[in-house]
C-alpha positions as CSV (number, residue, x, y, z in Angstrom):
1,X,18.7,0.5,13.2
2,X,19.9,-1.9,15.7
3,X,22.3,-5.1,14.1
4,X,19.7,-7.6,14.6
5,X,17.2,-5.9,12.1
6,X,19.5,-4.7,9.9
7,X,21.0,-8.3,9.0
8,X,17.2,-8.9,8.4
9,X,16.4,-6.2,6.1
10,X,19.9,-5.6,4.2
11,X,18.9,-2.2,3.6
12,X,20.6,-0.6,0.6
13,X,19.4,2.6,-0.7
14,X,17.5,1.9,-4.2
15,X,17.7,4.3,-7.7
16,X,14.5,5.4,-7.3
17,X,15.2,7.0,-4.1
18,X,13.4,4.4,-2.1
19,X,14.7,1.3,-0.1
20,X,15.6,-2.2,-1.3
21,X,15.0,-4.4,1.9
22,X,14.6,-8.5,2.2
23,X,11.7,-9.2,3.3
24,X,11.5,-13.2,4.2
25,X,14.2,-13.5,1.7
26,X,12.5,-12.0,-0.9
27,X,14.1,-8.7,-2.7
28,X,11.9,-5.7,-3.3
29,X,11.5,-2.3,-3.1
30,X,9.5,0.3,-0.9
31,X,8.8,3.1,-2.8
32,X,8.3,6.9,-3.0
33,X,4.6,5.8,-3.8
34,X,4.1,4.2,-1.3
35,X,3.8,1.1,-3.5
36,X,5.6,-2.5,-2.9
37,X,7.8,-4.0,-5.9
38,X,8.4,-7.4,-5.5
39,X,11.9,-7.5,-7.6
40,X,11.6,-11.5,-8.9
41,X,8.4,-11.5,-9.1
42,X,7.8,-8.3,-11.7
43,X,4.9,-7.4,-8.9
44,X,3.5,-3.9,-8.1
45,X,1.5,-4.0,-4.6
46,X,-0.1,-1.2,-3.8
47,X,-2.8,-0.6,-0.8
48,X,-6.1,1.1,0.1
49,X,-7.1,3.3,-2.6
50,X,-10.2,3.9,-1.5
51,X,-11.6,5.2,-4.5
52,X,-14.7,7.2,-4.4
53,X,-14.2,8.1,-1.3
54,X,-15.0,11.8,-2.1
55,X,-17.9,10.6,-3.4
56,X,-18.6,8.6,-0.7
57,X,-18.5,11.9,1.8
58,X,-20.6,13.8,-0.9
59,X,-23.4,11.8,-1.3
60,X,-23.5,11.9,3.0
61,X,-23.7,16.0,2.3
62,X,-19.6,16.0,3.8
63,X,-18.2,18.0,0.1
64,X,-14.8,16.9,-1.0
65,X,-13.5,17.9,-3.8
66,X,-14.1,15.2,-6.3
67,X,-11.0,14.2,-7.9
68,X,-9.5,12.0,-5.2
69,X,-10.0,8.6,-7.9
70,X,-8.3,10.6,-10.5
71,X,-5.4,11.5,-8.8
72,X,-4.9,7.8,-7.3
73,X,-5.2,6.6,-10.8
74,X,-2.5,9.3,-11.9
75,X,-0.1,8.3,-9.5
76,X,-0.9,4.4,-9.9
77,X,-0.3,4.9,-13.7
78,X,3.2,6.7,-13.1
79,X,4.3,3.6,-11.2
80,X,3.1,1.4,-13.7
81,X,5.1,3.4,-16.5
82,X,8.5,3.2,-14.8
83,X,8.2,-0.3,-14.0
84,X,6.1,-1.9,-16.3
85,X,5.3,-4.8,-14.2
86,X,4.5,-8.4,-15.2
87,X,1.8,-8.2,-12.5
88,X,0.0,-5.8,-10.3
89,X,-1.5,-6.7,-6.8
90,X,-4.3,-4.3,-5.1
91,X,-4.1,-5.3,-1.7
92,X,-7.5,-4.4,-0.6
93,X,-10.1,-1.7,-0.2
94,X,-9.4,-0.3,-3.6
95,X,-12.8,0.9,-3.6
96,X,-14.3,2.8,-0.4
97,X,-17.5,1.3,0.0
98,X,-20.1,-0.9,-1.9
99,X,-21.5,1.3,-4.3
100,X,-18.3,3.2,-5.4
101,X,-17.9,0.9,-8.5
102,X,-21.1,2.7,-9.9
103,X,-20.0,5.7,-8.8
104,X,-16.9,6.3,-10.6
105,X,-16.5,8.5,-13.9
106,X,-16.3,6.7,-17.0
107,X,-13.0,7.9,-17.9
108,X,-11.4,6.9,-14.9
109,X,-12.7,3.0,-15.5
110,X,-11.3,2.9,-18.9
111,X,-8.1,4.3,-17.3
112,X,-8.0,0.9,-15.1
113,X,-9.1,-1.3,-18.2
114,X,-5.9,0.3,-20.0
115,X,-3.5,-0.2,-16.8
116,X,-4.6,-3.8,-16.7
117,X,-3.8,-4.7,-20.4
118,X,-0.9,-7.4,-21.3
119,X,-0.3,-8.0,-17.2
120,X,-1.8,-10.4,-14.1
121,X,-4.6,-7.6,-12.5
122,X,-5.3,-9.2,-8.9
123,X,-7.9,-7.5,-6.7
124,X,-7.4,-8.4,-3.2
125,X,-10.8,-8.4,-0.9
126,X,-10.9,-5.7,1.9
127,X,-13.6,-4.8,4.5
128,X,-14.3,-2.0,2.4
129,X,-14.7,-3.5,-0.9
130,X,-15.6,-7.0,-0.7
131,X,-19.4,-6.2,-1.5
132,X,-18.0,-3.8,-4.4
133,X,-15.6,-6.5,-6.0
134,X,-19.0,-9.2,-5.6
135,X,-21.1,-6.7,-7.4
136,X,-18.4,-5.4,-10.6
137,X,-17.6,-9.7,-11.0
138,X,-18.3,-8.6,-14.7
139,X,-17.6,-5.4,-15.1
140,X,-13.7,-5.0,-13.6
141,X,-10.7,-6.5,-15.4
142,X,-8.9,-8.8,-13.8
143,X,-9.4,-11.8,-11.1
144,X,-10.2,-11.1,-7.5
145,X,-9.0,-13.3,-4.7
146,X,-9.0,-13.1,-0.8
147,X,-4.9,-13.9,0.0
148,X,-1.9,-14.4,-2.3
149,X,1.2,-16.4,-2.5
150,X,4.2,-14.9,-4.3
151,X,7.2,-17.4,-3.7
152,X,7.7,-16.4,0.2
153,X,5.4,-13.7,0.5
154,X,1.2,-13.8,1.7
155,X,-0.4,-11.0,0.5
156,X,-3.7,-10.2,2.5
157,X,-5.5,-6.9,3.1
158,X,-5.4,-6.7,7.2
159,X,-2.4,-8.4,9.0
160,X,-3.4,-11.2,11.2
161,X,-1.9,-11.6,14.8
162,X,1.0,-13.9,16.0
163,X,4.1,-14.5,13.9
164,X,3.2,-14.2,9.9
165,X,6.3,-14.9,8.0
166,X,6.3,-13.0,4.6
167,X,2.6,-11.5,5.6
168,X,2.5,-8.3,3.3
169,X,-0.6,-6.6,4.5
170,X,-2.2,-3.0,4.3
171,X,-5.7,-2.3,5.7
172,X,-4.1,-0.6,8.9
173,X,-2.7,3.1,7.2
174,X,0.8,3.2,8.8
175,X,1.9,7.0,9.5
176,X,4.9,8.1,11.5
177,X,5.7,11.8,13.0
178,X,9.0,13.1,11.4
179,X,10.6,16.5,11.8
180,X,11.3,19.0,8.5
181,X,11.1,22.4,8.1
182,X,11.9,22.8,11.7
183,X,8.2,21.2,12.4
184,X,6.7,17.7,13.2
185,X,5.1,16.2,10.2
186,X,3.4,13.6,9.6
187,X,4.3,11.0,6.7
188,X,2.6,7.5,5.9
189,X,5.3,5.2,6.4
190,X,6.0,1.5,5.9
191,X,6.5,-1.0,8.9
192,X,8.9,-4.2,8.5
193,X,11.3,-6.3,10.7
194,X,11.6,-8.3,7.9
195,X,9.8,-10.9,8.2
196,X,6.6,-9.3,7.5
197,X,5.7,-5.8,6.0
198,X,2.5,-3.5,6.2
199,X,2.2,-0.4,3.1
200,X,0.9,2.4,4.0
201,X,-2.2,3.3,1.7
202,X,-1.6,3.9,-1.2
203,X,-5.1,6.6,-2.1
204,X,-5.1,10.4,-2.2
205,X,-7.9,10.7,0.3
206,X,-6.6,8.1,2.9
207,X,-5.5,9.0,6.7
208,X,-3.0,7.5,8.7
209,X,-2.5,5.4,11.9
210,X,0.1,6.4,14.4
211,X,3.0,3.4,13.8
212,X,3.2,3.3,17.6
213,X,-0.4,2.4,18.1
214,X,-0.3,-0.6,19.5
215,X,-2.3,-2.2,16.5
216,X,0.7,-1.5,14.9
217,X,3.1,-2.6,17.2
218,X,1.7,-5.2,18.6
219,X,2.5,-6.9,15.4
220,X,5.9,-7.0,15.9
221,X,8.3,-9.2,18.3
222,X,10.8,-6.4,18.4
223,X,10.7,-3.0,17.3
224,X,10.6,-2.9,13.6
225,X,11.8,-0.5,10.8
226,X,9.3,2.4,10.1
227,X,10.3,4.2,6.5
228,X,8.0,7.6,5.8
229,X,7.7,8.5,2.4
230,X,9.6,11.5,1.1
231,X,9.2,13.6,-1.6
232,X,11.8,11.8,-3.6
233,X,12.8,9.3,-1.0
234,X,12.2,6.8,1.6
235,X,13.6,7.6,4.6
236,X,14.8,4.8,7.1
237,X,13.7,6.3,10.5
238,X,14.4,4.3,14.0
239,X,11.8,3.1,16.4
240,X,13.0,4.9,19.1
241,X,13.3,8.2,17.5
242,X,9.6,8.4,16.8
243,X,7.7,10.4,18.6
């Protein structure tokens, strides 16, 4: 990590195993999960669910197994235990298509209702969900919005080109290739310079996006910090060393 960036970021390695950058000035963590939390601001952000997707590729005759929902739900309530946040921000396509709302188990939309007790629940729209968040108006918990202010930081579901100061955005699936095991791996990763951040998604079923793609990079000035999740860490990895 060259000087520049790391003045930006003031990286410091975080309890939790993952990083505590500044991003736009603004303290928070990029964890193991893959989730955001926004230290001042008591905010989880997490990215692309995608729920139902399994059943999305099942009803198209493509079998998945069916439990992708449940298992982003299990690993959404585990952040939400250790934290306990004050608010919680679902940065878009949290459902994977228009009918997935209907689709889900009855079990696992109680399991939302409970996560969303006694805290802000903010859908963010994404261009998988917005018809699925028009149609559930009545039936989800919580208020749905198309962007976000939180002090310094925009949250929005797909970054937007030119310079975005404090643009949190998902919608893109971050991934970068990292060696372990004596093989190439790939890992979803997270993408700041700090002055703007992209998650990488946050759903069981979701793929990834090369970081170098120039979708990616092209969003960034100079090269940026990529971080691929670990099992139990977040692990600061260089531009130039990706491959």
């Amino acid at each position: 990590m060259n000087a520049q960036l790391r003045a930006a970021l003031s990286p410091a390695r975080h309890p939790c195993g993952g990083l505590r950058v500044l991003i736009e000035g603004e303290p928070c963590v990029l964890r193991c999960s893959g989730a955001l939390w926004a230290i001042n601001h008591r905010t989880l952000i997490v990215a692309d669910l995608h729920l139902e997707k399994g059943s999305a590729f099942a009803a198209r005759g493509q079998m998945l197994p069916p439990y992708d929902s449940a298992a982003t739900l299990t690993k959404l309530e585990a952040e939400i235990d250790a934290l306990r946040p004050d608010a919680v921000v679902l940065l878009g396509d949290s459902f994977h298509d228009s009918k997935s709302v209907g689709r889900m188990a009855a079990t696992d939309r109680i399991r939302l209702d409970r996560m969303a007790e006694g805290r802000e629940w903010i859908w963010l729209e994404g261009n998988h969900d917005i018809q699925a968040l028009a149609g559930a108006l009545d039936d989800l918990t919580g208020q749905i919005v198309e962007t976000l202010e939180l002090g310094s930081l925009r949250l929005i579901h797909e970054p937007q080109q030119g310079v975005r100061p404090g643009e949190i955005a998902g919608h893109l699936h971050p991934a970068a290739r990292v060696a372990a095991y004596g093989r190439g791996v790939r890992r979803p990763c997270f993408v700041t310079d700090g002055r703007r951040a992209l998650l990488p998604a946050f759903g069981a079923f979701t793929g990834g996006l090369d970081v170098r793609d120039p979708a990616i990079a092209g969003l960034f000035e100079d090269p940026p910090l990529a971080a691929a999740l670990g099992r139990d860490k977040v692990h600061a990895l260089a531009w130039e060393t990706l491959r």
